[in-house]
VOTOR-729531 format. One record per residue: residue number from 1; residue in one letter; x, y, z of N, C-alpha, C in turn; chain. Coordinates in nm, 4 decimals, decimal comma. Example, Ala and Ser with C-alpha at 12.3 -4.5 7.8 and 13.67 -1.06 7.14 Angstrom:
BEGIN
+-----+---------+----------+----------+----------+----------+----------+----------+----------+----------+----------+--------+
| num | residuo |      n.X |      n.Y |      n.Z |     ca.X |     ca.Y |     ca.Z |      c.X |      c.Y |      c.Z | cadena |
+-----+---------+----------+----------+----------+----------+----------+----------+----------+----------+----------+--------+
|   1 |       a |   1,3190 |  -0,5690 |   0,7800 |   1,2300 |  -0,4500 |   0,7800 |   1,3200 |  -0,3300 |   0,7800 |      A |
|   2 |       s |   1,2850 |  -0,2250 |   0,7080 |   1,3670 |  -0,1060 |   0,7140 |   1,2900 |   0,0030 |   0,7870 |      A |
+-----+---------+----------+----------+----------+----------+----------+----------+----------+----------+----------+--------+
END
This chain:
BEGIN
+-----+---------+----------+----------+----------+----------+----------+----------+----------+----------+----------+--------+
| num | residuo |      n.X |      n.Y |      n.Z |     ca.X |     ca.Y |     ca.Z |      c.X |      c.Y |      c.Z | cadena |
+-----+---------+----------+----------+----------+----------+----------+----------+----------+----------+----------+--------+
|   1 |       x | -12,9002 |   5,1204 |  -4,6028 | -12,9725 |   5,1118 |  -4,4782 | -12,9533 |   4,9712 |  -4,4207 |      A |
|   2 |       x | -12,8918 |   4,9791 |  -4,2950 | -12,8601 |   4,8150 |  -4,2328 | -13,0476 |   4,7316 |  -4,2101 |      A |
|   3 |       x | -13,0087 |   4,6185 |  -4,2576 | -13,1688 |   4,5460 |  -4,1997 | -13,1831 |   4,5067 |  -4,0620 |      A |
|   4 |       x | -13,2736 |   4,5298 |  -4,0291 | -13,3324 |   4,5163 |  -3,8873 | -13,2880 |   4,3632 |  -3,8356 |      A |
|   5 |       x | -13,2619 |   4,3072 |  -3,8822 | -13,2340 |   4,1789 |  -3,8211 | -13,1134 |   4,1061 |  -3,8603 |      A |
|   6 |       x | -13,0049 |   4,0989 |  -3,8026 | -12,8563 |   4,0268 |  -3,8575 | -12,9124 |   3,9604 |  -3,9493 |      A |
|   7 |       x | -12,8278 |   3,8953 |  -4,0425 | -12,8298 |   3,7613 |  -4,1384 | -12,7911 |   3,6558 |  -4,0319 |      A |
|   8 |       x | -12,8811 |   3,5241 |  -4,0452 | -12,8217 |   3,4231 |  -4,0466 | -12,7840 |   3,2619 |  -4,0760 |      A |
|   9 |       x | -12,7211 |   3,2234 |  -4,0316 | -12,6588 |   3,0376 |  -4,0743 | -12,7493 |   2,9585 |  -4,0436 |      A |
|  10 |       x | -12,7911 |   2,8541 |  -4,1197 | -12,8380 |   2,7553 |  -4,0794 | -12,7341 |   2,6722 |  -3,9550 |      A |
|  11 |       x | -12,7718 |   2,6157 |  -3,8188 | -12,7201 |   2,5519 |  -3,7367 | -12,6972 |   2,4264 |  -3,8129 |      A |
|  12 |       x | -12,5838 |   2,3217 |  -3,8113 | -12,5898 |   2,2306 |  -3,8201 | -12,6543 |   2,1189 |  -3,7211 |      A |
|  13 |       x | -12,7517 |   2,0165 |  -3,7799 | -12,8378 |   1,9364 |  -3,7011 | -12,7271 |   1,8686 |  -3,5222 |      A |
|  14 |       x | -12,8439 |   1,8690 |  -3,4237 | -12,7932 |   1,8234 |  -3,3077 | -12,8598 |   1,7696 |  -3,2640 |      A |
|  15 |       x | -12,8129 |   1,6199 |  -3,2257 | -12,8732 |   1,4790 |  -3,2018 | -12,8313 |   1,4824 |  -3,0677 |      A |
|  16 |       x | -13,0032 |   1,4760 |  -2,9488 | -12,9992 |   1,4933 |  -2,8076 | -12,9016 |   1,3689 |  -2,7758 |      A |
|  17 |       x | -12,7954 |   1,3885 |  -2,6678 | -12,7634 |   1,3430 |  -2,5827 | -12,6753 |   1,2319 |  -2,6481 |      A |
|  18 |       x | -12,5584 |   1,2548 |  -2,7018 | -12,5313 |   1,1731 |  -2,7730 | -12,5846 |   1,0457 |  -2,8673 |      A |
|  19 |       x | -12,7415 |   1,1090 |  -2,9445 | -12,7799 |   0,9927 |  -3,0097 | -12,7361 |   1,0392 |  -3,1922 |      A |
|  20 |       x | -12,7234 |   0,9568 |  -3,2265 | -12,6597 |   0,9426 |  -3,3870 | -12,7689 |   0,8946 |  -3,4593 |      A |
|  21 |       x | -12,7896 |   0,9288 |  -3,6229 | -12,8567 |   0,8381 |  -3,6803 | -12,8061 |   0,7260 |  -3,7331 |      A |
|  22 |       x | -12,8713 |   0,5913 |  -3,7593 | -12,8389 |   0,4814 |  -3,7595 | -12,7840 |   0,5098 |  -3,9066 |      A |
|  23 |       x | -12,6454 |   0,4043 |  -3,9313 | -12,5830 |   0,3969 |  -4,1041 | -12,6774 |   0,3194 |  -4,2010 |      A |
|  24 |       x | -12,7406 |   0,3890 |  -4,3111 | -12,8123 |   0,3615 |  -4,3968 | -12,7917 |   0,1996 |  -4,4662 |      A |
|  25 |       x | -12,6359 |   0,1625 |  -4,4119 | -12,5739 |   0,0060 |  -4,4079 | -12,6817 |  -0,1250 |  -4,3422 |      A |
|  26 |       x | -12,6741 |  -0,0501 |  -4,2423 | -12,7472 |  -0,1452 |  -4,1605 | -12,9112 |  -0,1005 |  -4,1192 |      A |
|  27 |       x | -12,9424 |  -0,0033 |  -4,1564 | -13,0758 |  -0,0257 |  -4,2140 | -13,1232 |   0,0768 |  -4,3350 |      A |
|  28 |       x | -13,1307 |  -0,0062 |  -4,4402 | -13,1548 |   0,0548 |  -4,5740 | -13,2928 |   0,0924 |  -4,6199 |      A |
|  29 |       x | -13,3171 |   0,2288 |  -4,6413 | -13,4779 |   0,2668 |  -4,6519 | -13,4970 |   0,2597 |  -4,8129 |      A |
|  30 |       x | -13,6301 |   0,2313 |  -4,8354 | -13,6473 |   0,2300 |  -4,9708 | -13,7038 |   0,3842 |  -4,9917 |      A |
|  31 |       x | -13,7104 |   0,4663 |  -5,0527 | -13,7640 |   0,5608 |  -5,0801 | -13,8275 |   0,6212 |  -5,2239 |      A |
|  32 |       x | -13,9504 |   0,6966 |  -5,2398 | -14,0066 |   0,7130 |  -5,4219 | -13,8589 |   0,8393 |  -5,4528 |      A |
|  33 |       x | -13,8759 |   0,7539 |  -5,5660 | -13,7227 |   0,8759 |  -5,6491 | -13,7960 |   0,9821 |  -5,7214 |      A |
|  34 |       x | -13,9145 |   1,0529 |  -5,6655 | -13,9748 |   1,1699 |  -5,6459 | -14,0071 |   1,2445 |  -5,5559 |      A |
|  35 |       x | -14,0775 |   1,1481 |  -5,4764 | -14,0638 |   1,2610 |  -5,3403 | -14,0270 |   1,2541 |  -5,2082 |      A |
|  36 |       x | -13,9707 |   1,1271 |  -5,2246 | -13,8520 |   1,0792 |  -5,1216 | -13,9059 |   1,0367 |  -4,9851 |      A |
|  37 |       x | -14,0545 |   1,0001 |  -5,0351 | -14,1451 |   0,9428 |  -4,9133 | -14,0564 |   0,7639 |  -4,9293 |      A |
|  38 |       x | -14,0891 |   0,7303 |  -4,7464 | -14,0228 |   0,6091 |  -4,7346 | -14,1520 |   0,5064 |  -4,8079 |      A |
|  39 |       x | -14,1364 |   0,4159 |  -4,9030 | -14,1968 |   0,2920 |  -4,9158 | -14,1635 |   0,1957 |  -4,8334 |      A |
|  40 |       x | -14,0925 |   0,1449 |  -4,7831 | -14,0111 |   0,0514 |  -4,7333 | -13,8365 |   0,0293 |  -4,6550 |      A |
|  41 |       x | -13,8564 |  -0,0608 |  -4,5747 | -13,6583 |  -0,0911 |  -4,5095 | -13,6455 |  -0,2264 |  -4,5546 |      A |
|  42 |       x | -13,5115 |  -0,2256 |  -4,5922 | -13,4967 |  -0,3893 |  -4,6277 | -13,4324 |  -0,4372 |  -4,4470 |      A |
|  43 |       x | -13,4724 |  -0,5896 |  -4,4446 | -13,4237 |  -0,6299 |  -4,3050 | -13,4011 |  -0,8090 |  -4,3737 |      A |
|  44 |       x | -13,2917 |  -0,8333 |  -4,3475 | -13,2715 |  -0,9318 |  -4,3390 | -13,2536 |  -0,9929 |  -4,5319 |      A |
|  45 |       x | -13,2480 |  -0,8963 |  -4,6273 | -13,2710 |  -0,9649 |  -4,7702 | -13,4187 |  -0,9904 |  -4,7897 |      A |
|  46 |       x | -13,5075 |  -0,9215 |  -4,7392 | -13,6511 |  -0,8522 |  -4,7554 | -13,6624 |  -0,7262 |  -4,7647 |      A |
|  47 |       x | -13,7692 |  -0,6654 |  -4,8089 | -13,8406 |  -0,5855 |  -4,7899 | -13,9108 |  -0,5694 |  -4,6825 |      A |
|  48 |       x | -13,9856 |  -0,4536 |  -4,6159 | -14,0309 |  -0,4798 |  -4,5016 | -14,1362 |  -0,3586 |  -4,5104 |      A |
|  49 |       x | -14,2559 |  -0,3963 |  -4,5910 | -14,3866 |  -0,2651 |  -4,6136 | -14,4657 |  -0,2477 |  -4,5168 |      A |
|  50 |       x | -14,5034 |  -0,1449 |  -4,4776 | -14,5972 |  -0,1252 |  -4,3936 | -14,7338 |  -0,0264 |  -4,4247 |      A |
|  51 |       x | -14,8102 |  -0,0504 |  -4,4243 | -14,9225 |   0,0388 |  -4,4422 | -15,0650 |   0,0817 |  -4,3220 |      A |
|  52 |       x | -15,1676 |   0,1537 |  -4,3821 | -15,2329 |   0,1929 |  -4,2774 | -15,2846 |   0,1076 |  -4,1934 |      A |
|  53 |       x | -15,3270 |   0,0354 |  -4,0973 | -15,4444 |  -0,0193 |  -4,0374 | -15,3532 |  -0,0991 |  -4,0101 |      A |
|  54 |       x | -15,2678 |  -0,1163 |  -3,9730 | -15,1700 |  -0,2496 |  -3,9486 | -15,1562 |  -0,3316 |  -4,0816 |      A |
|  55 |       x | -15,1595 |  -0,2790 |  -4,1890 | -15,0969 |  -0,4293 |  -4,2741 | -14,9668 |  -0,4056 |  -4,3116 |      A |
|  56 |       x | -14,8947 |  -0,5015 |  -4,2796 | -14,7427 |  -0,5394 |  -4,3093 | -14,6847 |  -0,6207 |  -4,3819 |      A |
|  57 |       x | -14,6109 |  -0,6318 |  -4,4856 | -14,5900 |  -0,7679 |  -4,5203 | -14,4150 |  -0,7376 |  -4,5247 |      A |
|  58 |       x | -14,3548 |  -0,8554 |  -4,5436 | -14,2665 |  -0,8792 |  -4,5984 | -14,2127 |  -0,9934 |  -4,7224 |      A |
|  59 |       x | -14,1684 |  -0,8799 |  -4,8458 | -14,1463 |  -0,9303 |  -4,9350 | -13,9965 |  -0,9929 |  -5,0046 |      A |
|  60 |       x | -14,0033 |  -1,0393 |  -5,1342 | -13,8958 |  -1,0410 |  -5,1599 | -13,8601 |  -0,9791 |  -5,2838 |      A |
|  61 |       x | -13,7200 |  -0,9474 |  -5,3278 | -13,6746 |  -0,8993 |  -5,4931 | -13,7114 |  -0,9476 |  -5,5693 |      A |
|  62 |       x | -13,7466 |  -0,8799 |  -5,6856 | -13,7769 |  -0,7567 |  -5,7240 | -13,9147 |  -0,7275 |  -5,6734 |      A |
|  63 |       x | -13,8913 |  -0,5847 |  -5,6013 | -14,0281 |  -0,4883 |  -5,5596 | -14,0468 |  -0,4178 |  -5,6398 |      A |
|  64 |       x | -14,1828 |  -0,3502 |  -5,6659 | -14,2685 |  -0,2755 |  -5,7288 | -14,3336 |  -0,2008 |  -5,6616 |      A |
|  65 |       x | -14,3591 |  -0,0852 |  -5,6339 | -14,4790 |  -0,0205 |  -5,5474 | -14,5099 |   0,1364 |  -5,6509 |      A |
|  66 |       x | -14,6533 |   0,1861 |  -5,6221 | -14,6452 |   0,2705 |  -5,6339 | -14,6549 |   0,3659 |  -5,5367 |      A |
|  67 |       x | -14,5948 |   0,4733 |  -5,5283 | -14,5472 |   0,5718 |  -5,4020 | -14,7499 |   0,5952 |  -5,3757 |      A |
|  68 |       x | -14,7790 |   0,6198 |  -5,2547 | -14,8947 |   0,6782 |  -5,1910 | -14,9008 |   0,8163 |  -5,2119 |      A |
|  69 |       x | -14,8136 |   0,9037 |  -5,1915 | -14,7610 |   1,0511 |  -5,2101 | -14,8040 |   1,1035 |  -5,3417 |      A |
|  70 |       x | -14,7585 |   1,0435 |  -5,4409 | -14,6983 |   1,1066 |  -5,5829 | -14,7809 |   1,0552 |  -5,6831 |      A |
|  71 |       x | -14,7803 |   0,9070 |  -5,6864 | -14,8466 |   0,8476 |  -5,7424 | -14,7189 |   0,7581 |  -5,8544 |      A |
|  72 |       x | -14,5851 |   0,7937 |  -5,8384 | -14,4992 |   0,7331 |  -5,9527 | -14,4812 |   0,6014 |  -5,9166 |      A |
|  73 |       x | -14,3972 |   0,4994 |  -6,0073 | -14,4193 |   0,3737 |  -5,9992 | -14,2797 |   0,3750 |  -5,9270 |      A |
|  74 |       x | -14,2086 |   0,2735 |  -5,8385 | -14,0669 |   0,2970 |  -5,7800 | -14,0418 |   0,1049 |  -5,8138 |      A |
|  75 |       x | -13,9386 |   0,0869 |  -5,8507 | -13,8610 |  -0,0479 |  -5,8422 | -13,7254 |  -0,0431 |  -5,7802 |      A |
|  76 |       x | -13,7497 |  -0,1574 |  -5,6927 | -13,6095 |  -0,2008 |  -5,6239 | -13,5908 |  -0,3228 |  -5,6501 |      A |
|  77 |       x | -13,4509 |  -0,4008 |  -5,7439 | -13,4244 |  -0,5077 |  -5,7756 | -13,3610 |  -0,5957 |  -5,6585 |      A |
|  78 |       x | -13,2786 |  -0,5313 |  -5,6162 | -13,1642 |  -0,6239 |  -5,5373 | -13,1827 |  -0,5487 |  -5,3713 |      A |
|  79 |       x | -13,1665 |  -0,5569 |  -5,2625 | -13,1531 |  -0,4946 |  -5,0998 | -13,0518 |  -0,3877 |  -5,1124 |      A |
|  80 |       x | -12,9527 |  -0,3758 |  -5,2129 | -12,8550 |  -0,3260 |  -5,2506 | -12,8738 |  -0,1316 |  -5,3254 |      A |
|  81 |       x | -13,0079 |  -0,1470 |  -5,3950 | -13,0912 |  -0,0927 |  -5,4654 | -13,1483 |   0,0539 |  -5,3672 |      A |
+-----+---------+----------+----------+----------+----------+----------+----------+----------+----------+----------+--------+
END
């Protein structure tokens, strides 16, 4: 019995109007290696945290955080990381 509705493809993603996402080169996200929530971007050979209420800091290597999400511990040694 055919199913009521064709099969189909996922579309590959389309970025309005010729916009691209930026190369992970030139701005590097830190992310928990669980659930892939962003902790942090490095800018400049910092870290660059942001949290609720406006607090921001910028740090330096070696970072430590624990993810907000998950609760796991995440380390980044080097901007490279």
């Amino acid at each position: 019995m055919p199913t009521p509705f064709p099969s189909r493809q996922a579309a590959p993603p389309s970025w309005p109007t010729g916009a691209k996402p930026k190369p992970t080169i030139l701005n590097p996200e830190w992310r928990c290696t669980r659930c892939d929530k962003l902790l942090g971007v490095c800018r400049d050979g910092r870290m660059h945290l942001r949290f609720a209420r406006g607090h921001e800091y910028f740090v330096g290597f070696p970072v430590q955080a624990t993810c907000r999400g998950c609760g796991t511990l995440n380390q980044a040694s080097s901007p490279t990381d």
